[in-house]
N, C-alpha and C positions, 0 to 999 in steps of 0.2 A: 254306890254310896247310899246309906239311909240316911233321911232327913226326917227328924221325930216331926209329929202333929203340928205339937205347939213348938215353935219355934221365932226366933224374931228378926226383925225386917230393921238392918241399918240402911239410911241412908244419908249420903253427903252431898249437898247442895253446894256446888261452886261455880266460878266461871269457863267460860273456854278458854280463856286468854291465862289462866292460873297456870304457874308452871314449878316443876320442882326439878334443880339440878339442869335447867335447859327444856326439861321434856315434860309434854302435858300432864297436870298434875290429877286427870281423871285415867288415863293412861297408867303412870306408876298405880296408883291405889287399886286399878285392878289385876296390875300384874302382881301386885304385894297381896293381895286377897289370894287369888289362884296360888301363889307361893305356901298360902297358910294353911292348903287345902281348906277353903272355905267351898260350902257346895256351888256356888256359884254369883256373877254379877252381871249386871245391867247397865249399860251409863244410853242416858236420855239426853236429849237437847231438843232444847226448847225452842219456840221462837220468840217467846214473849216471859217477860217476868222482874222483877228488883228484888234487891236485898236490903240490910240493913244500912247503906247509908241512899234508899230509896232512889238510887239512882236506874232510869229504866232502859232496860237491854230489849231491842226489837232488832227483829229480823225484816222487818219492812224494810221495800226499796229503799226508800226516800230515806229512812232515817238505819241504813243499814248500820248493824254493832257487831264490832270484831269478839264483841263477847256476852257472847249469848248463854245462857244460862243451862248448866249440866247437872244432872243429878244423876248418882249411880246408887242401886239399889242391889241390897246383896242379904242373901238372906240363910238362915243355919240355926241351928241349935246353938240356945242363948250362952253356953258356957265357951264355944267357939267364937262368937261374935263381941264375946268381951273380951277375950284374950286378944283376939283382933283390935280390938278400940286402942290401946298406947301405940299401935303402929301408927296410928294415923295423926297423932298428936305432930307429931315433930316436920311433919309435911305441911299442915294447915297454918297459913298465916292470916286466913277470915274465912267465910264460909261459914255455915251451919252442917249438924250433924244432931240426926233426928233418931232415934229406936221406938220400936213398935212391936207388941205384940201378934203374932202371925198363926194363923192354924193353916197348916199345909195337907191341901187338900190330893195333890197329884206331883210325884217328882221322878219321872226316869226315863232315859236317855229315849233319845226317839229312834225307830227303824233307821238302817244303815240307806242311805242313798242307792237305790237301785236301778235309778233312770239309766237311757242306753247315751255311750257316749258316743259325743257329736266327732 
């Protein structure tokens, strides 16, 4: 797959606890990416961070939160990643969703795994 230069970088900010139909909803959204042939996604989790009703998610012992803060970042040529954005609508009930301008400097598959097996 080629991924042109300039390209742009969606990302969605939600929880871990977010769920859509039962099942995590950082989960669907990158199975509905890969579905869209989008070139690829990332989901992040955080240990630290809040949103909009400033409430704060830590990963600390003490104040351990079942919901910690994910972001998946996915990134393609901008007329992909728009046609992508209505899928995402009908899953999001809060959360942010950020687009960025991206120059892609490097994209393709790495060496095939050639270690010896155990």
């Amino acid at each position: 797959m080629e991924l042109p230069t300039d390209s742009l970088l969606l990302r969605v900010y939600l929880g871990e606890s977010d769920r859509h139909d039962g099942r995590p909803l950082y989960e669907v959204i990158v199975l509905k990416a890969r579905a869209a042939g989008l070139a690829g996604a990332t989901v992040l989790r955080s240990p630290m961070g809040f949103g909009a009703a400033s409430h704060l998610h830590t990963a600390k012992i003490l104040r351990l939160s079942a919901d910690l803060p994910i972001v998946i970042e996915l990134v393609d040529a901008e007329a992909k990643i728009n046609a992508f954005l209505p899928q995402l609508e009908p899953l999001m009930d809060g959360g942010l969703i950020t687009l960025q301008p991206v120059k892609v400097v490097h994209y393709r598959a790495g060496a095939p795994d050639v270690s010896p097996s155990a």
